[in-house]
C-alpha positions in Angstrom: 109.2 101.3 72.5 105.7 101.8 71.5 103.7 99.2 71.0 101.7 98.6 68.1 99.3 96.1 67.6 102.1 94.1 65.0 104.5 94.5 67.7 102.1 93.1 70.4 101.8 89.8 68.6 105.0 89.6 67.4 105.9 89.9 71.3 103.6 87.5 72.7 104.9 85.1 69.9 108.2 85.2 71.0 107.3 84.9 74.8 107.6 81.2 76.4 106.9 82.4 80.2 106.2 85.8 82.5 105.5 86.2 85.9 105.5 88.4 89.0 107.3 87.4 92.3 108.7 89.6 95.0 108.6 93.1 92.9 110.0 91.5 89.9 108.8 90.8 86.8 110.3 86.9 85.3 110.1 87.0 81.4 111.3 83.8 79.4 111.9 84.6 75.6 112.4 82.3 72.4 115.1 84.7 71.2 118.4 86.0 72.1 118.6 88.7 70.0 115.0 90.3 72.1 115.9 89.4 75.0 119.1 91.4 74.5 117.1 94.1 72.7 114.9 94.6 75.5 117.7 94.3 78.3 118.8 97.6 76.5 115.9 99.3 77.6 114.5 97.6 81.1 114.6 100.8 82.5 112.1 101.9 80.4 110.0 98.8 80.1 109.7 98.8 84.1 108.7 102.9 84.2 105.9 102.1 81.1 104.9 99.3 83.5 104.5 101.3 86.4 103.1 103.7 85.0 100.4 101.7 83.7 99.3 100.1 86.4 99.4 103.6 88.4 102.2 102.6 91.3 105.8 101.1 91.4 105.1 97.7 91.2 107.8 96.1 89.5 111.5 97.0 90.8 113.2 94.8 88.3 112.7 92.8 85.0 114.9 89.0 85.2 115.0 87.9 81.0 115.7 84.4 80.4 
């Protein structure tokens, strides 16, 4: 998924909660339907992370 700016603020209008505690990251969505979406593709999400931030910071992604 590449984000563009649209899909930035459509994100971060959708997110309630996020944050980072023993290697994983705790996201709380608004919507079932991306929360599902984007437990399709957590893999993903956690490798663009990493990558990112330049090491393996985040093991796992917890959606709520």
């Amino acid at each position: 998924m590449n984000l563009t700016p649209t899909n930035k603020i459509f994100i971060v209008e959708e997110l309630l909660d996020s944050k980072v505690y023993k290697d994983k990251l705790y996201v709380k969505l608004k919507s079932s339907n991306l929360r599902n979406e984007f437990s399709y593709r957590k893999t993903d999400i956690i490798n663009q992370i990493n990558s990112r931030v330049g090491k393996k910071l985040i093991v796992d992604i917890i959606f709520k």
